[in-house]
N, CA and C atoms as a LAMMPS dump frame, in Angstrom:
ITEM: TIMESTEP
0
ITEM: NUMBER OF ATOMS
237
ITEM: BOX BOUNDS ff ff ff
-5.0000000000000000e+02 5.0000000000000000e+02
-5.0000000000000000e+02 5.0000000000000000e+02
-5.0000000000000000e+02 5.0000000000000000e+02
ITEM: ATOMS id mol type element x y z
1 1 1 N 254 -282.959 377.69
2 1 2 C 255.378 -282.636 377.408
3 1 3 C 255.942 -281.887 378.596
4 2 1 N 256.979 -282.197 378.661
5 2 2 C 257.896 -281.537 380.129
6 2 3 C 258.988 -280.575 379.209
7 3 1 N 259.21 -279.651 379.721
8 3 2 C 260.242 -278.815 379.549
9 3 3 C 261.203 -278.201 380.83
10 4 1 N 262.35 -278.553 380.434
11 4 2 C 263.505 -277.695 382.009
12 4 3 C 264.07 -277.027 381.459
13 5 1 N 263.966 -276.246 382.025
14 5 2 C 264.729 -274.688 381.923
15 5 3 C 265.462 -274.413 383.099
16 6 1 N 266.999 -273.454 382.675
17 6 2 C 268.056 -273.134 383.78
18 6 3 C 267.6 -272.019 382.978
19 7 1 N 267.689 -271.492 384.371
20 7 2 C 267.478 -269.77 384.699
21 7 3 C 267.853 -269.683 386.202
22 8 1 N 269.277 -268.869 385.675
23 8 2 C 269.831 -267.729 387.118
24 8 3 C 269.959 -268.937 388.078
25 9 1 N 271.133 -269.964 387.386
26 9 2 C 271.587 -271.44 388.121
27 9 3 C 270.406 -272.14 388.993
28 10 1 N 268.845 -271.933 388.255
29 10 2 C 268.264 -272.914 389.09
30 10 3 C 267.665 -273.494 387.983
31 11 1 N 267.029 -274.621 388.271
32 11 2 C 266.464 -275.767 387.519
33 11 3 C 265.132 -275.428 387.306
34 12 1 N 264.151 -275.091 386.425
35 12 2 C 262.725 -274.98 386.733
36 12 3 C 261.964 -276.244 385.802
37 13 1 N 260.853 -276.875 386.432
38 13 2 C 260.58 -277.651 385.603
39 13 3 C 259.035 -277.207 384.692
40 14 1 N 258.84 -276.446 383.741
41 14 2 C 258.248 -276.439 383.101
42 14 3 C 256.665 -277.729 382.541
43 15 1 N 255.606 -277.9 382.609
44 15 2 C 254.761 -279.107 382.47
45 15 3 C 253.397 -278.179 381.527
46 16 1 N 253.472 -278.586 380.493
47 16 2 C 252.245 -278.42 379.525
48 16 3 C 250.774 -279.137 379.987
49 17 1 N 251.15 -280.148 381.139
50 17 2 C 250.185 -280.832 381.555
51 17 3 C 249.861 -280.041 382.563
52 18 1 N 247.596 -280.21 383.139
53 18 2 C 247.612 -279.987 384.507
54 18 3 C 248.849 -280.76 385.193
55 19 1 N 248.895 -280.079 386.465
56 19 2 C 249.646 -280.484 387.8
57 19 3 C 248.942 -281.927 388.382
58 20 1 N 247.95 -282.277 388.363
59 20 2 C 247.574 -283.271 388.361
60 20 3 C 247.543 -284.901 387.454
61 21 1 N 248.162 -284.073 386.221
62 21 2 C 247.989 -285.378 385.381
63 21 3 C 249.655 -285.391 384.587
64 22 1 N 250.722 -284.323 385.333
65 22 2 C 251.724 -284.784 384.718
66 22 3 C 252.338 -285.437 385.344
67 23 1 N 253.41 -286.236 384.743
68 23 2 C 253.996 -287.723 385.17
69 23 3 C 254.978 -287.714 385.834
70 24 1 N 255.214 -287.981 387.052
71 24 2 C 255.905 -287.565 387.843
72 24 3 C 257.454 -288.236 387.732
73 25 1 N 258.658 -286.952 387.719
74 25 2 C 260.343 -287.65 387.308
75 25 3 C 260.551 -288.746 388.29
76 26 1 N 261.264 -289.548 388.02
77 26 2 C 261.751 -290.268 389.168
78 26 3 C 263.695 -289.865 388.819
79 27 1 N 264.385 -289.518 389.791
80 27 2 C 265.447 -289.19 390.208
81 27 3 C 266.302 -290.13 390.622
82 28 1 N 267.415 -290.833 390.298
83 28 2 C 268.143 -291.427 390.736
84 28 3 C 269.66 -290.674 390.806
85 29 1 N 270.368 -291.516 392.522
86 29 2 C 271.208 -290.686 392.665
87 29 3 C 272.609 -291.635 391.312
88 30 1 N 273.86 -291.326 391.438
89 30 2 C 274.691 -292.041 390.737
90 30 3 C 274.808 -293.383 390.857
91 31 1 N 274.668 -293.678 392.153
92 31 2 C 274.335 -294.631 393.05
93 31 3 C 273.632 -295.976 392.345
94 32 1 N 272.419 -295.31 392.663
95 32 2 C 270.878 -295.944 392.116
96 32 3 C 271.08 -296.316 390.667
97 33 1 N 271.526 -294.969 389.904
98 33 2 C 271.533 -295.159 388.138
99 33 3 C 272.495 -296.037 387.829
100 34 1 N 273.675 -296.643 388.203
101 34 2 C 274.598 -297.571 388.168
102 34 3 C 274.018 -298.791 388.371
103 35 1 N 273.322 -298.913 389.468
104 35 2 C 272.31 -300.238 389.753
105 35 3 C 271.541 -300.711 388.32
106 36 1 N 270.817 -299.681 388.564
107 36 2 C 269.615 -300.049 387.518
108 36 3 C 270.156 -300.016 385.915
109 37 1 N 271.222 -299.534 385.782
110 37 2 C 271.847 -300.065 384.543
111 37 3 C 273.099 -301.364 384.064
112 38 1 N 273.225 -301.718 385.784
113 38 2 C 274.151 -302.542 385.955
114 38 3 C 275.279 -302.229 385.01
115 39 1 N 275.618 -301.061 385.765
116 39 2 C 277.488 -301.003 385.469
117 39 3 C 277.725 -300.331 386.623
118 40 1 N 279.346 -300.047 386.685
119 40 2 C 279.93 -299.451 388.145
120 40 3 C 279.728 -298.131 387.783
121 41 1 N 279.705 -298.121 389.045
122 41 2 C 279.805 -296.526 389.574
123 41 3 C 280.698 -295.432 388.592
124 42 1 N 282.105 -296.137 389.035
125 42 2 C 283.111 -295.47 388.113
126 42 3 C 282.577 -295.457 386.398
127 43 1 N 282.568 -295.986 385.799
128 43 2 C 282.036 -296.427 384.075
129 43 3 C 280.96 -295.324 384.041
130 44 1 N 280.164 -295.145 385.273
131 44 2 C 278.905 -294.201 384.667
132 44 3 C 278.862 -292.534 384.578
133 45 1 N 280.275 -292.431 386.026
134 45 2 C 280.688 -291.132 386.171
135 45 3 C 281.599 -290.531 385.269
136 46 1 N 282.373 -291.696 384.519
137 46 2 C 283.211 -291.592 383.022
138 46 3 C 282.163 -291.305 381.708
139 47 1 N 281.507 -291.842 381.853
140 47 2 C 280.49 -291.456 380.852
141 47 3 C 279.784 -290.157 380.851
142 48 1 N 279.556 -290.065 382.068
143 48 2 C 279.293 -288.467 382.215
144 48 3 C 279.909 -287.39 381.466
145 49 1 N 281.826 -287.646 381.865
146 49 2 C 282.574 -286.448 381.483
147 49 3 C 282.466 -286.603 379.931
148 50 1 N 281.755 -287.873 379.219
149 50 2 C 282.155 -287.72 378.286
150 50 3 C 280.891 -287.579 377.066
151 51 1 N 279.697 -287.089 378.414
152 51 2 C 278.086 -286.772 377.774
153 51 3 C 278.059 -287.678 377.177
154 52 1 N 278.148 -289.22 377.104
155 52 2 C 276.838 -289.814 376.539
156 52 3 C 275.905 -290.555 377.326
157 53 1 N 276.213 -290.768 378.678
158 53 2 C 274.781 -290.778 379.466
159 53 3 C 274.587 -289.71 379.917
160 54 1 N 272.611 -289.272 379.699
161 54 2 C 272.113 -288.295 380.217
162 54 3 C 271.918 -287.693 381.632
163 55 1 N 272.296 -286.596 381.944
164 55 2 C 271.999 -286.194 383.384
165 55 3 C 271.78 -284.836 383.539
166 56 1 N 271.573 -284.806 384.897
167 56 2 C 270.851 -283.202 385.377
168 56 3 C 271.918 -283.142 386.576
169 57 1 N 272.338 -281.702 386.376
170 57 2 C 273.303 -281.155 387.854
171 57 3 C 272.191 -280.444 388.251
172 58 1 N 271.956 -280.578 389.6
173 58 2 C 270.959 -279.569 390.801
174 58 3 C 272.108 -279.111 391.475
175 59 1 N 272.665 -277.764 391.544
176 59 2 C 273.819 -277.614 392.294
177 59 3 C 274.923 -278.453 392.109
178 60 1 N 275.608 -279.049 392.916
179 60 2 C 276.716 -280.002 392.547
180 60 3 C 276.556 -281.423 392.751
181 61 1 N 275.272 -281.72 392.932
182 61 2 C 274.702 -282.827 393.024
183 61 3 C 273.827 -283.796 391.412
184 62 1 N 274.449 -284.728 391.167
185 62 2 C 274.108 -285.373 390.129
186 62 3 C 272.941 -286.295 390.092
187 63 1 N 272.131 -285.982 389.4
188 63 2 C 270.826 -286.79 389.351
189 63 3 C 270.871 -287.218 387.726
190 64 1 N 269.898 -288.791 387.14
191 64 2 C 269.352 -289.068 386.892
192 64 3 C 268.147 -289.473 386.478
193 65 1 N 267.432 -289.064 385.322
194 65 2 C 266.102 -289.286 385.23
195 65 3 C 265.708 -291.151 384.657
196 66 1 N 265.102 -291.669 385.259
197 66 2 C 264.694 -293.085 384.903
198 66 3 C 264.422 -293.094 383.277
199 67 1 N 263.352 -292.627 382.933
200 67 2 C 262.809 -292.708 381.685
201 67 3 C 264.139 -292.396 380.674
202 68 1 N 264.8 -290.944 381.091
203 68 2 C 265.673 -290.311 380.474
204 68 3 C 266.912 -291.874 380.414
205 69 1 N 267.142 -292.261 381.171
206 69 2 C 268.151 -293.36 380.808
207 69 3 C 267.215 -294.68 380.247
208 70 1 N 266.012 -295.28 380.025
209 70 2 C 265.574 -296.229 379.439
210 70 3 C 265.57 -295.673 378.06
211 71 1 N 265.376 -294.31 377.493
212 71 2 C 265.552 -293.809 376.119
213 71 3 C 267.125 -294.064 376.172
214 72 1 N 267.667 -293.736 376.084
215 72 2 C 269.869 -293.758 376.297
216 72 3 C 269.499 -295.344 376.08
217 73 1 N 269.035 -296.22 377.03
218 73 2 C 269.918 -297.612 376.601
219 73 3 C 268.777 -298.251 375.614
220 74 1 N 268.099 -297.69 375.099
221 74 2 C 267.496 -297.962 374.472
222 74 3 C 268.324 -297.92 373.064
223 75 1 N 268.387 -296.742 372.947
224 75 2 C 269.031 -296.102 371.893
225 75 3 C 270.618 -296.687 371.934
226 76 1 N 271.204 -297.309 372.875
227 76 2 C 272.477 -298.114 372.597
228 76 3 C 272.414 -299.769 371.593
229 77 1 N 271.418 -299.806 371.511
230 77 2 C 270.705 -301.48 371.116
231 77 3 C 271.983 -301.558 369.649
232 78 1 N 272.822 -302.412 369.67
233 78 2 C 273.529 -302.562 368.701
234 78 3 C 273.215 -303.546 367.696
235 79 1 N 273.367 -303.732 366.03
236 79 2 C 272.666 -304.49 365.424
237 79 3 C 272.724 -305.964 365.415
């Protein structure tokens, strides 16, 4: 299990696992996460303001977690 914690505007990443056997994030920039979900750029940064795709601010820089968006479109699957 992973846990992140903000403390005193920094990001810490918390891991219940050795350092050796936890699973390493993969990070995508807005860029990248638009790709790999095939929509635009714009549509994903709208979605943002409107929290329902997941993300992480590092400073003023917007990241993406891979897994964290295969759960999201997962969870979009309509009936």
């Amino acid at each position: 299990m992973i846990t992140l914690r903000l403390r005193r505007s920094r990001l810490t990443l918390i891991s219940t696992l050795p350092a050796d056997t936890a699973p390493a994030m993969e990070w995508l920039t807005r860029r990248e996460a638009a790709e790999y979900l095939r929509v635009s750029t714009r549509w994903l940064a709208s979605a943002d303001g409107r929290a329902t795709v997941p993300y992480f601010k590092f400073g003023n820089q917007v990241r993406y977690s891979k897994t964290e968006l295969d759960k999201w479109a997962r969870a979009q699957r309509a009936s």
